[in-house]
C-alpha positions as CSV (number, residue, x, y, z in Angstrom):
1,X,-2.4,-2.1,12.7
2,X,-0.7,1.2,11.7
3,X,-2.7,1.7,8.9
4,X,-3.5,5.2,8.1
5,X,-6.9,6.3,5.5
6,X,-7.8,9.6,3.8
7,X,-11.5,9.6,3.0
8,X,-13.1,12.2,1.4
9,X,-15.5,13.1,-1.8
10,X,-13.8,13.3,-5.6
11,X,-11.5,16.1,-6.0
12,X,-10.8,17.1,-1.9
13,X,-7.4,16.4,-2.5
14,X,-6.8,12.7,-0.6
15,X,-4.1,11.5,-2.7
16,X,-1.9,14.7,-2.9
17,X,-1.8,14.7,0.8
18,X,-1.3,10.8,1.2
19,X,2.2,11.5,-0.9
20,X,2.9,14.2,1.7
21,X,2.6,12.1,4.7
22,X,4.2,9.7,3.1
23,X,7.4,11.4,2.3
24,X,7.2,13.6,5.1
25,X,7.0,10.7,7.9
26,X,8.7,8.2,5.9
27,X,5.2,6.0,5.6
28,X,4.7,3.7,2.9
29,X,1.8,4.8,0.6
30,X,-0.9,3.0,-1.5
31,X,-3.3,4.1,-4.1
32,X,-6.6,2.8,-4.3
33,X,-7.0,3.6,-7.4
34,X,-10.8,2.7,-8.2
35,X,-10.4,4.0,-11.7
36,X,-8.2,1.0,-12.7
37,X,-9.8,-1.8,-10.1
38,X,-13.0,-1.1,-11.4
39,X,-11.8,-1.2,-15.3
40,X,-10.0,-4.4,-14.3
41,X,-13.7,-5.9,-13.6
42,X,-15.1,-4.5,-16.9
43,X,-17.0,-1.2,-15.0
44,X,-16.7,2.4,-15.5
45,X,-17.0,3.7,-12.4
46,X,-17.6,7.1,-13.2
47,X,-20.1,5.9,-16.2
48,X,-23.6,5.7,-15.8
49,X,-24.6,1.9,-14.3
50,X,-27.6,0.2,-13.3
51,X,-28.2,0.0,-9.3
52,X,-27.3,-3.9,-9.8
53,X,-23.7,-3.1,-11.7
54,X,-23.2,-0.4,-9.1
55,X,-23.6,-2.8,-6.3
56,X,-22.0,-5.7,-8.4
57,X,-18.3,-3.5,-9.0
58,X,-18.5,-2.0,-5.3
59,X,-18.0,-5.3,-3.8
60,X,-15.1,-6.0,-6.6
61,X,-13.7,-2.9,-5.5
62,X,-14.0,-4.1,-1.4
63,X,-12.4,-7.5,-2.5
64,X,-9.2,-5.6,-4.2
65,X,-9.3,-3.3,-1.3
66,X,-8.6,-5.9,0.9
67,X,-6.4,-7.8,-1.3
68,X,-4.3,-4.4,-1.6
69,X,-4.1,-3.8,2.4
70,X,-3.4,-7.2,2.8
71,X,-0.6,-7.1,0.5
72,X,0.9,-4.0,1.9
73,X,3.5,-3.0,4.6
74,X,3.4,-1.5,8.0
75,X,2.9,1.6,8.7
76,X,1.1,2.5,5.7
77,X,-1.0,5.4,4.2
78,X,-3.7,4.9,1.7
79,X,-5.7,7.4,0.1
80,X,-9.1,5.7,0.0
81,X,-11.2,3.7,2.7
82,X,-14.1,1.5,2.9
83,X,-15.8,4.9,4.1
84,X,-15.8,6.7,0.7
85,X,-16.8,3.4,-1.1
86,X,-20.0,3.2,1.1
87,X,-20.7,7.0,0.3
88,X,-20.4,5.8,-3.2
89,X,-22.7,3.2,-3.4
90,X,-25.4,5.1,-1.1
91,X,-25.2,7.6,-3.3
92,X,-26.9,6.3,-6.1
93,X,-29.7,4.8,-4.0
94,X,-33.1,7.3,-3.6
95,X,-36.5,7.3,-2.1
96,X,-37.7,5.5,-5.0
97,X,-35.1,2.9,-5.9
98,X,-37.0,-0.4,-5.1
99,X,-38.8,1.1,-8.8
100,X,-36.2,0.1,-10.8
101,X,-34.0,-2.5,-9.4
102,X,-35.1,-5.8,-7.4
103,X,-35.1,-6.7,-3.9
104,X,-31.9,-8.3,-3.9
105,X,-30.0,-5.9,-4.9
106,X,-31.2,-3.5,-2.4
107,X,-30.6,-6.0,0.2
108,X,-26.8,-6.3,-1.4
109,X,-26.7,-2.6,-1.1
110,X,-27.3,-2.3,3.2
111,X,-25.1,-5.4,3.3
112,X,-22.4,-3.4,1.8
113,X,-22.5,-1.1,4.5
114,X,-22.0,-3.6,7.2
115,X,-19.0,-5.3,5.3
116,X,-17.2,-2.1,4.4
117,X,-17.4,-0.8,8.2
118,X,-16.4,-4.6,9.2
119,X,-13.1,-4.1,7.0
120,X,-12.7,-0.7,8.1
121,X,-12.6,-2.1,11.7
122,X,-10.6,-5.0,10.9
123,X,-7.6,-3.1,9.2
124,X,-7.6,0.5,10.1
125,X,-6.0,2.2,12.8
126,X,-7.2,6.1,12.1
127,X,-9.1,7.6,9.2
128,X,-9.3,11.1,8.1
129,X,-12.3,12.9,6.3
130,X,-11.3,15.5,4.5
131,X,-14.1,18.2,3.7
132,X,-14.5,19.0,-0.7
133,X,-11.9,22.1,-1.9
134,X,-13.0,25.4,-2.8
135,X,-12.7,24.6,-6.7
136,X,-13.1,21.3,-8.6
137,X,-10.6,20.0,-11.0
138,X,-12.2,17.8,-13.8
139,X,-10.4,14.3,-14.6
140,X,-11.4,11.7,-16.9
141,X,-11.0,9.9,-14.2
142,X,-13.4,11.9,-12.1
143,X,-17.3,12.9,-12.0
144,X,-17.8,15.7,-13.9
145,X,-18.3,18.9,-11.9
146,X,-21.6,18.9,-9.7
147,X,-20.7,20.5,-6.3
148,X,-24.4,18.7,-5.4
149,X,-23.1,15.3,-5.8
150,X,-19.9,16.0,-4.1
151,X,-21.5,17.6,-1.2
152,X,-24.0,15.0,-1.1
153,X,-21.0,12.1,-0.8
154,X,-19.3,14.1,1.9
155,X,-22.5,13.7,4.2
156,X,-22.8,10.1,3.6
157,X,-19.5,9.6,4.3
158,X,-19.9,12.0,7.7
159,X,-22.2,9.2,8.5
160,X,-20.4,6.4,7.6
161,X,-17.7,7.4,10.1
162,X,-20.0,7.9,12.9
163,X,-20.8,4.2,12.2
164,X,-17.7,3.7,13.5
165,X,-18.3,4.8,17.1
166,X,-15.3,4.0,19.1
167,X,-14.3,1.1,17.2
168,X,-11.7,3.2,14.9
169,X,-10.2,6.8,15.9
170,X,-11.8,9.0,13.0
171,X,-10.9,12.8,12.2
172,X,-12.7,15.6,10.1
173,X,-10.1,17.6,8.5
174,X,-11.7,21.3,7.2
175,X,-9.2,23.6,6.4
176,X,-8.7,23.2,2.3
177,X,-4.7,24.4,3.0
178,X,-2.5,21.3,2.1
179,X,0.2,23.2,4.8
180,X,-2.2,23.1,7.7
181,X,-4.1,19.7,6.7
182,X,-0.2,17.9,6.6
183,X,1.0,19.4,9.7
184,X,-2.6,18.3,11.8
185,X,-2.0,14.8,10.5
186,X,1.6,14.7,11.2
187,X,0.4,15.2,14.7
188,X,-1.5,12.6,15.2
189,X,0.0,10.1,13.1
190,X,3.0,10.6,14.7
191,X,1.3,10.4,18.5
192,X,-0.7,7.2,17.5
193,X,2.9,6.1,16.2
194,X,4.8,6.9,19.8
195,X,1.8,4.4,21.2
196,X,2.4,2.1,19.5
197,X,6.0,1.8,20.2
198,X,4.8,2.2,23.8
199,X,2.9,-0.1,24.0
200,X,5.1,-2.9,22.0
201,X,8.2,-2.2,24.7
202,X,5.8,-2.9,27.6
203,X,4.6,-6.3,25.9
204,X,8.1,-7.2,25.4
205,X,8.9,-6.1,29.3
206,X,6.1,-8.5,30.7
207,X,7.1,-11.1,28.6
């Protein structure tokens, strides 16, 4: 598959080391840029939406997901995964939720999870959590600071790997140094890489 996924909540600094990895390995790279997907669809996805249009642009943003890794060359590095969509989406969901929307949509909602880790399984090769930076730099593009919230979609995306099992090799990443964080995932990227090849030049030799 060699496809390669930063997760992590807004602000921990996925897409600044994507372009790393990319230039320093040579990868392709990819933004998922939810911003303009969800615009394309007529959301805001940093505005305030019901639980139905929250539900309603996450699975537009799923559909272009897949349209973009389908779309896309091997090896490739992306800075968003099915993982931090499903934190998203969870997110907005409480103890009290079936008050104000309908059954439907929460049934939408825990089908979401499902599909996104489906798609995860189907297309990824390794995904990398990265823990929130020290300091939060506001974006219009971005929530607005709430260390809560961003805390609160780490966990739910700490969970959503674990969904995973051994389906997909996942990775926690906790040092906040962009030095450090590029040199682990060299490592690995470049070991899965060597397998690869590995195992390609044995498939040719039986054949």
């Amino acid at each position: 598959m060699m496809l390669f996924g930063i997760s992590g909540s807004s602000g921990s600094g996925k897409t600044s080391l994507a372009r790393r990895l990319s230039e320093d390995l040579g990868i392709e790279y990819r933004s998922a840029s939810i911003t303009s997907s969800g615009k394309r669809h007529g959301f805001d996805p940093v505005g305030i939406l019901t639980l139905d249009e929250r539900v309603a642009l996450q699975y537009h943003l799923l559909s272009d997901h897949i349209e973009l890794l389908e779309a896309s060359p091997r090896p490739l590095i992306i800075d968003r995964t099915p993982i931090d969509m499903i934190a998203y989406l969870m997110g907005e969901f409480h103890m009290h939720s079936h008050m104000v929307t309908n059954e439907r949509t929460l049934q939408a909602a825990a089908e979401y999870v499902s599909k996104a880790i489906e798609v995860t399984v189907r297309y990824y090769d390794q995904v990398f959590l990265l823990s929130p930076l020290p300091t939060y730099e506001e974006k219009p593009t971005r929530p607005a600071t709430n260390p809560a919230y961003q805390i609160h979609t780490h966990l739910l995306m700490s969970g959503a790997m674990t969904l995973l099992r051994d389906r997909v090799s996942y990775f926690t990443v906790n040092t906040p140094d962009l030095e450090k964080r590029v040199a682990g995932l060299s490592d690995i990227i470049i070991e899965r890489l060597d397998e690869i090849e590995k195992e390609r030049r044995s498939a040719k030799h039986i054949h």
